[in-house]
C-alpha positions in Angstrom: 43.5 -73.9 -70.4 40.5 -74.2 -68.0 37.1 -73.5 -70.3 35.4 -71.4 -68.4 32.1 -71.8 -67.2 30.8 -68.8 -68.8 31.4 -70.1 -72.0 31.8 -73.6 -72.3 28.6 -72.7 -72.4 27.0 -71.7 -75.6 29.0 -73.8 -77.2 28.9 -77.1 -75.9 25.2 -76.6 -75.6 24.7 -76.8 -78.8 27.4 -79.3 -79.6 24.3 -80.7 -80.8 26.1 -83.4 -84.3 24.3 -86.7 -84.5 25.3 -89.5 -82.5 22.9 -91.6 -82.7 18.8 -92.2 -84.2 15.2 -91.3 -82.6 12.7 -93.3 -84.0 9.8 -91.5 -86.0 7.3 -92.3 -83.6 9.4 -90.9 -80.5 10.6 -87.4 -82.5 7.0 -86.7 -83.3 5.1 -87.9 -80.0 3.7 -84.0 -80.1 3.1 -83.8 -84.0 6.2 -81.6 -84.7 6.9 -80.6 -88.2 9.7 -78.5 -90.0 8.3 -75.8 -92.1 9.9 -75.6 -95.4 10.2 -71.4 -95.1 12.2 -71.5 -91.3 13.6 -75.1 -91.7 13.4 -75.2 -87.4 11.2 -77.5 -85.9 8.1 -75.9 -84.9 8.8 -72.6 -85.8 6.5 -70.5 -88.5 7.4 -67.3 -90.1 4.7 -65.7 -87.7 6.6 -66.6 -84.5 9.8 -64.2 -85.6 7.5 -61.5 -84.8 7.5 -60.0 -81.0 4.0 -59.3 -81.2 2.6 -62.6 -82.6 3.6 -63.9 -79.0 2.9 -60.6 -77.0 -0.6 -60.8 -78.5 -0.9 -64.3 -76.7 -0.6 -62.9 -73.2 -3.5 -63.0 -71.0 -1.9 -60.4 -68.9 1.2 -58.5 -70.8 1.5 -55.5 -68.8 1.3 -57.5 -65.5 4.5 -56.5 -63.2 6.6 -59.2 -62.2 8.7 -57.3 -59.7 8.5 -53.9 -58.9 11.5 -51.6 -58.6 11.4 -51.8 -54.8 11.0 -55.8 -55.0 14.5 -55.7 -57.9 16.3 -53.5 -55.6 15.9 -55.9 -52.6 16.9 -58.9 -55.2 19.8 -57.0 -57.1 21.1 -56.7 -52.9 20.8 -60.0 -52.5 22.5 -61.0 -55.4 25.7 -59.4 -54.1 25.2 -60.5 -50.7 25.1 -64.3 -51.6 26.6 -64.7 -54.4 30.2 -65.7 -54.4 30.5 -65.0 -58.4 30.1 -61.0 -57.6 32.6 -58.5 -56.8 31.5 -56.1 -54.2 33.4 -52.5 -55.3 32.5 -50.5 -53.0 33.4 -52.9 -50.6 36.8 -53.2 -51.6 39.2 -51.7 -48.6 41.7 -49.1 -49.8 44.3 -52.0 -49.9 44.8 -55.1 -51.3 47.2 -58.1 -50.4 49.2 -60.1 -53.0 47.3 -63.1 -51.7 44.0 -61.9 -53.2 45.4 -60.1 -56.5 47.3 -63.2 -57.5 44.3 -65.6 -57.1 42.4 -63.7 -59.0 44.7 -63.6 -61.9 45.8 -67.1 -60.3 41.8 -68.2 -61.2 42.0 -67.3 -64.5 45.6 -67.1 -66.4 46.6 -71.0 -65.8 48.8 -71.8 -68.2 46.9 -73.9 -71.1 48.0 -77.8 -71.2 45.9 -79.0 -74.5 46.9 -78.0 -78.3 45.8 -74.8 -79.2 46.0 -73.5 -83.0 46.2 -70.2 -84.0 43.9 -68.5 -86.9 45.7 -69.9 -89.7 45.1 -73.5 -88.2 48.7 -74.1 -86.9 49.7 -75.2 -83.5 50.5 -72.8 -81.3 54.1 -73.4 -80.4 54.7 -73.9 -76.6 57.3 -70.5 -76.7 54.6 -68.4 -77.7 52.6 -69.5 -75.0 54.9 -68.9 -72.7 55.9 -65.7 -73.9 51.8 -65.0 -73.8 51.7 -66.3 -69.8 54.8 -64.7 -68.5 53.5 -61.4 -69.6 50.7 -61.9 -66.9 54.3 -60.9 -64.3 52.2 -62.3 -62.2 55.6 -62.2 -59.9 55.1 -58.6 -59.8 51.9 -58.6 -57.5 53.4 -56.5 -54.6 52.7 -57.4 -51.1 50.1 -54.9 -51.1 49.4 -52.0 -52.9 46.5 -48.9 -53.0 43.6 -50.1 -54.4 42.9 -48.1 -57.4 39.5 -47.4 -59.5 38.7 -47.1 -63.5 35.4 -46.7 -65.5 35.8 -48.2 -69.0 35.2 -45.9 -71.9 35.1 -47.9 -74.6 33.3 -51.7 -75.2 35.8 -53.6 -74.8 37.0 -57.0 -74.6 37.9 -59.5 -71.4 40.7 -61.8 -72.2 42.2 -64.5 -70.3 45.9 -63.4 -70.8 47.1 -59.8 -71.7 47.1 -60.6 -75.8 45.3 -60.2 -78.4 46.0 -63.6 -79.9 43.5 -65.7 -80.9 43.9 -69.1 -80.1 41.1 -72.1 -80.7 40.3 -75.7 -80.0 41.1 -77.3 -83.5 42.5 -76.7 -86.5 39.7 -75.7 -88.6 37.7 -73.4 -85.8 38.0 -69.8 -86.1 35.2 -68.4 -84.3 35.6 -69.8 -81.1 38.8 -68.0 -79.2 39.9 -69.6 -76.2 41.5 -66.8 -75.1 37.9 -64.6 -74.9 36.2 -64.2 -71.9 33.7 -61.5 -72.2 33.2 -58.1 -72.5 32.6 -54.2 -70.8 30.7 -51.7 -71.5 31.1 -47.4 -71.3 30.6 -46.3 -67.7 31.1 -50.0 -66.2 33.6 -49.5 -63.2 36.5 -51.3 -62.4 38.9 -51.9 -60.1 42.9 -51.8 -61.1 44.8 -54.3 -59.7 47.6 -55.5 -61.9 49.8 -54.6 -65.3 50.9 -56.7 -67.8 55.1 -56.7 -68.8 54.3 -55.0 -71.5 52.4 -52.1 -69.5 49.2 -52.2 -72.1 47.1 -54.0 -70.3 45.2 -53.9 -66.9 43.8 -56.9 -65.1 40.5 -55.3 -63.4 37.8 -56.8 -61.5 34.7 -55.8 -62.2 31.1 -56.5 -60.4 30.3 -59.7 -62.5 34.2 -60.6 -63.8 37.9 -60.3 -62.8 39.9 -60.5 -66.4 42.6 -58.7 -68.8 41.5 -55.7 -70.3 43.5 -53.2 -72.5 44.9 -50.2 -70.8 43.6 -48.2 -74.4 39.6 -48.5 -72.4 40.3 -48.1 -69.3 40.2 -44.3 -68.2 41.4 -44.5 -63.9 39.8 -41.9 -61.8 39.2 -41.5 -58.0 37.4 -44.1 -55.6 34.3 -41.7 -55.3 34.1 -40.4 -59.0 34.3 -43.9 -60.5 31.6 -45.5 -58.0 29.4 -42.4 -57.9 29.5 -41.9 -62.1 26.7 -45.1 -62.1 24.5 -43.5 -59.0 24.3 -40.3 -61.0 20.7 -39.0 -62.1 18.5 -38.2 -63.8 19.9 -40.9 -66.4 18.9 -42.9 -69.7 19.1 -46.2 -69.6 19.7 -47.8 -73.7 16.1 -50.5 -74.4 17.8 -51.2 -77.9 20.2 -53.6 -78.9 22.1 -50.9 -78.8 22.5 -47.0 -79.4 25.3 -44.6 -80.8 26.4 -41.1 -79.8 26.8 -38.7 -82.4 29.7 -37.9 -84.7 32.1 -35.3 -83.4 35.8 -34.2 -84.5 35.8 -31.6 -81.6 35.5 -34.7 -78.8 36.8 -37.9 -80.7 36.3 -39.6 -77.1 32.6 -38.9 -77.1 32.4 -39.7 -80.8 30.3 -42.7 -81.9 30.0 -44.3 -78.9 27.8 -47.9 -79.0 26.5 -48.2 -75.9 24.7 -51.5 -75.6 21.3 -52.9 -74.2 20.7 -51.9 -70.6 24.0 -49.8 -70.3 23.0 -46.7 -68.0 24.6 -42.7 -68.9 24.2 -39.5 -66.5 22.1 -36.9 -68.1 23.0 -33.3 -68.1 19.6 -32.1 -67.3 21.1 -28.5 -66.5 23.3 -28.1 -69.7 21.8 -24.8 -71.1 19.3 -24.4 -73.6 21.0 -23.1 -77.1 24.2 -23.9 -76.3 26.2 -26.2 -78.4 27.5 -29.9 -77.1 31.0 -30.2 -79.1 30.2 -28.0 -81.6 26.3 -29.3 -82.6 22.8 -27.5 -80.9 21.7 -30.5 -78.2 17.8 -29.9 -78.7 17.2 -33.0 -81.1 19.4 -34.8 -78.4 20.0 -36.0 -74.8 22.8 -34.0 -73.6 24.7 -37.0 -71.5 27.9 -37.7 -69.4 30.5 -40.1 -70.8 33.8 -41.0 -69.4 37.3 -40.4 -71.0 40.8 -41.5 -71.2 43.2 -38.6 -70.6 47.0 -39.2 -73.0 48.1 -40.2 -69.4 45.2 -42.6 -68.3 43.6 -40.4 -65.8 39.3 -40.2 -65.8 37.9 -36.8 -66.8 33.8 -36.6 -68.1 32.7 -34.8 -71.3 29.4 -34.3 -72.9 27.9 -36.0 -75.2 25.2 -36.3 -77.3 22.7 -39.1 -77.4 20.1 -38.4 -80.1 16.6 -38.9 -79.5 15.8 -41.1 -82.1 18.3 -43.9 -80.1 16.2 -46.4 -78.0 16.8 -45.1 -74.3 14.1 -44.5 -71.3 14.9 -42.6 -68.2 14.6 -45.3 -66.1 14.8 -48.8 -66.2 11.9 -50.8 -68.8 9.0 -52.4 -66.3 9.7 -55.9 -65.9 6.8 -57.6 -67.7 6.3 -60.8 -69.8 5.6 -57.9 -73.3 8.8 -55.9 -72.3 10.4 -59.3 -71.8 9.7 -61.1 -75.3 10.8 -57.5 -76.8 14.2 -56.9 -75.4 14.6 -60.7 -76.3 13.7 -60.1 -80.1 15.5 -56.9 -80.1 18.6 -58.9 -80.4 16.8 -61.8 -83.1 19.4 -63.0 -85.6 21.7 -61.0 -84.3 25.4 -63.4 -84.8 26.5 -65.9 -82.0 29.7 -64.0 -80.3 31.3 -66.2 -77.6 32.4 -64.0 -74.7 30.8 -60.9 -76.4 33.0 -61.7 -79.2 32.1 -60.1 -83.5 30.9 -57.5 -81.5 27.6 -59.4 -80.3 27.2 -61.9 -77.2 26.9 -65.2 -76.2 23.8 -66.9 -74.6 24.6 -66.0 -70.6 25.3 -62.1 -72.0 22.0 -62.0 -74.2 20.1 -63.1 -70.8 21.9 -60.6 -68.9 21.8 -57.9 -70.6 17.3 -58.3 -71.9 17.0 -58.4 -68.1 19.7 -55.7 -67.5 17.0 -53.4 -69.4 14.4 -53.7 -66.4 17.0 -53.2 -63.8 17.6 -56.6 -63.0 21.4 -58.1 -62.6 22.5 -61.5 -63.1 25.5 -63.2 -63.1 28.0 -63.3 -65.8 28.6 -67.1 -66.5 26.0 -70.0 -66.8 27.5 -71.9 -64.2 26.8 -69.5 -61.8 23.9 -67.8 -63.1 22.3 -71.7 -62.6 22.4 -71.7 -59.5 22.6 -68.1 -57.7 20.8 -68.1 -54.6 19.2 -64.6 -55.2 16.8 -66.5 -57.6 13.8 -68.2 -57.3 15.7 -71.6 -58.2 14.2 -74.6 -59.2 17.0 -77.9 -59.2 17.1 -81.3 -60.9 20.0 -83.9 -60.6 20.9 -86.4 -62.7 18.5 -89.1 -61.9 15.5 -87.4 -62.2 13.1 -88.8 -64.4 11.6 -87.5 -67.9 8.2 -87.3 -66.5 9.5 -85.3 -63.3 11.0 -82.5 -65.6 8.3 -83.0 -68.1 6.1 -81.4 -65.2 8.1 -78.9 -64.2 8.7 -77.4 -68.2 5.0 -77.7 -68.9 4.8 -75.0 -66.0 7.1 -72.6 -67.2 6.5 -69.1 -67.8 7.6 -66.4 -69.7 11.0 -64.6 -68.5 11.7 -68.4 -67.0 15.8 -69.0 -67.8 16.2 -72.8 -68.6 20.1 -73.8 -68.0 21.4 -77.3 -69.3 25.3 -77.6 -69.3 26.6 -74.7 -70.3 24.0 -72.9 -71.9 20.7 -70.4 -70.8 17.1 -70.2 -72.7 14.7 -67.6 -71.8 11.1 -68.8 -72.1 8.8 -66.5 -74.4 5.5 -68.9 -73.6 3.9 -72.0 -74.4 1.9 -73.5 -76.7 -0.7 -76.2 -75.8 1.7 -76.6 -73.1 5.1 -77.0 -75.4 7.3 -73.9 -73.9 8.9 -72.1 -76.6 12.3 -70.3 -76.2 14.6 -67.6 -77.2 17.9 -68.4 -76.9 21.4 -67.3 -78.4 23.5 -70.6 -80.0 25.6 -71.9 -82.5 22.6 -74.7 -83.6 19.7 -76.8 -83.0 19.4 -80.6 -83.6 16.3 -82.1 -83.6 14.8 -85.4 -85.3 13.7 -85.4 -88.9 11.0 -86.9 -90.8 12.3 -90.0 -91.1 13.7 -90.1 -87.5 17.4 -89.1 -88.6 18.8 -86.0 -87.3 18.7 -82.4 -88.5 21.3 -80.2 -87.5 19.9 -76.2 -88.2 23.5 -74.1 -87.8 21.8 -71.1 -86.6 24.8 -69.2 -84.8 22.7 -66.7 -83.9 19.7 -65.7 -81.5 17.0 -67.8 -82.6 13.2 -69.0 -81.3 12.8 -72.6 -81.5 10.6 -74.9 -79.2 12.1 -76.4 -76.2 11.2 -80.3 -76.2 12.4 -81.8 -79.7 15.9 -80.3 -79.2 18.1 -82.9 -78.9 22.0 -83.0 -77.3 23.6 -86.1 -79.3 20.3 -87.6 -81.2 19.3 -89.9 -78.4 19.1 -87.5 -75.0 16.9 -84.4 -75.3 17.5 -80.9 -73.9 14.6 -81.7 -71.0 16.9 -84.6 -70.2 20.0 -82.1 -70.0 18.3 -79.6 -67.9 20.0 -78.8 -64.2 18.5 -76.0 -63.2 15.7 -73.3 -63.9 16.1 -69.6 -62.4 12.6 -67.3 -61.9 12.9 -64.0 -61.8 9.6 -63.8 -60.2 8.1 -64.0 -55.9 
């Protein structure tokens, strides 16, 4: 199958096994050294903590962009960028010729071995069983454009199944078959069913995947578009935050809702009376969505405690909030496509800056070069000492993009720019000028010069693109 941009990504980024030897004297032209208590070049116990680099800012409240200034970006981004999927746009019917190449774009029929979770090859019926359920022959010449808001995080999938399916015979975490992943309240549009009727292909404003029918509750044009322009609102500035337990509302029950995802409050819901059977005063008496036993949307309250990280309106964009949202997520697991219930490097990016209001593609690929951002551009030929005077510039909030993978830059130090950055590993030179390989797989701080690609070409020698969130 075609690896997609999104998330060739993480993973190839960090495809990082030796190939090859620095010499001493080039792996340490800045001094580097590997403490023995983080075993990560250049990292110290004290730089795990937020505040150790918050406290370095000269300005840490300073506002990048202002709401009005996001707004006019966030419009611009769906304006130019090809990657995004205008909803309301949408016209109340759609033509087979644009159904099927969306699911035409993604469900291509893979032509390399594929092994299953027990590290045997896929056999070429299954596969075929797995593509013809797309029925993509179904499509009709047109049909009523139809609208859902998913109620449930829930996972993308390049084909309706939920077969795992990887690369070789002794990966399992990397599924081929993952794409990424939706959040309560993110809306959809409907515009296909599998064979087997339990699964949807949607498009949503940053993807167009398979999504089971089990999340997807399908409502009215104007109740599913409106649910997201609803207010007054909380907006979650955690990694994440839960609903309460309820038996008398199971679809309201427990409910993770995930950095920057945005709920309608109920600010009218009466004082003293009870939300599913609980008193709502300790709480934020919200709106969720639900699936109906027949599909169809209705709303129900819910309760969001208090103590859960949420603001009622988006976080200010500012190099502190920044470096926070990104260490909100620190250690958290590597999850390619929003997989193990976490996300991969172009999701961590999206959704820290999702918190201040701000929206960015789904997929490196495109988030590199999206001409809503203040882009900066190298090509191949470019020399060290040209990017060299570019990275010794960068600033906090600064996204970094080699092939296939994002950093977010959290500051420098005596002009080395330190990173935060969600991968399966970091290689750098050793001591002795041989190569460490540090298997992270998760969200991790490291400096951005010593990291190394193969053991001969560094990350600054990788880098195509940087992206500014900034005038």
């Amino acid at each position: 199958m075609r690896l997609r941009p999104i998330l060739a990504a993480c993973l190839l980024s960090t495809a990082l096994f030796s190939t090859g030897l620095l010499s001493s004297a080039n792996a340490y032209e800045h001094g580097w050294t590997i403490p023995a208590d983080t075993g990560v070049v250049g990292v110290e116990q004290a730089q795990l903590d937020p505040a150790w680099w918050v406290e370095r800012q000269t300005e840490p409240d300073r506002v990048i962009l202002d709401a009005q200034a996001i707004a006019a970006q966030n419009a611009k981004l769906m304006q130019l960028d090809r990657s995004m999927h205008d909803l309301d746009a949408l016209p109340s019917s759609l033509e087979r010729a644009r159904v099927a190449g969306w699911i035409e774009g993604l469900s291509k029929r893979p032509t390399r071995t594929l092994y299953d979770e027990r590290g045997e090859v896929v056999p070429a019926a299954d596969l075929d069983s797995i593509v013809d359920n797309a029925n993509l022959a179904a499509v009709p010449a047109t049909q009523a454009t139809r609208f859902g808001l998913v109620v449930h995080r829930a996972a993308l999938r390049s084909f309706p199944t939920r077969t795992r399916v990887f690369s070789s015979n002794d990966d399992h975490d990397i599924d081929r078959f993952q794409e990424s992943g939706l959040f309560p309240g993110d809306p959809v549009a409907i515009v296909h069913e599998s064979r087997d009727g339990n699964w949807f292909f949607i498009v949503n404003t940053r993807y167009a995947a398979w999504i089971e029918k089990q999340y997807v509750a399908e409502g009215s044009r104007d109740a599913v578009l409106g649910y997201g322009r609803k207010t007054p609102f909380r907006i979650v500035t955690g990694a994440r935050a839960t609903t309460v337990y309820t038996p008398e509302e199971p679809g309201v029950s427990e409910v993770q809702l995930d950095m920057g995802v945005r709920v309608p409050v109920l600010a009218d819901w009466p004082v003293g009376t009870a939300v599913n059977g609980q008193h709502g005063y300790t709480s934020h008496v919200i709106q969720l969505p639900v699936r109906n036993d027949d599909g169809s949307l209705r709303f129900a309250p819910a309760l969001l405690p208090r103590r859960e990280p949420t603001a009622e309106a988006p976080l200010a964009l500012t190099p502190r909030n920044l470096i926070q949202q990104g260490f909100k997520f620190l250690g958290e697991r590597y999850g390619w496509g929003h997989s193990y219930n976490a996300r991969d490097c172009s999701g961590f990016v999206s959704e820290i800056y999702r918190s201040m209001g701000v929206q960015l593609p789904r997929n490196t690929s495109d988030q590199a070069v999206s001409p809503a951002l203040n882009r900066i551009a190298f090509a191949e030929k470019d020399s060290h000492a040209k990017r060299m005077a570019v990275v010794r510039e960068l600033q906090v909030g600064d996204l970094v993009y080699i092939p296939g993978h994002v950093m977010m830059v959290i500051d420098r130090i005596d002009g080395e720019p330190y990173v935060i950055h969600d991968t399966t590993g970091l290689s750098f030179a050793g001591p002795d000028g041989g190569i460490v390989r540090a298997r992270t797989n998760g969200v991790t701080v490291s400096p951005l010069t010593p990291l190394l690609f193969n053991g001969k070409t560094s990350f600054v020698d990788r880098i195509t693109n940087i992206q500014r969130i900034r005038p």
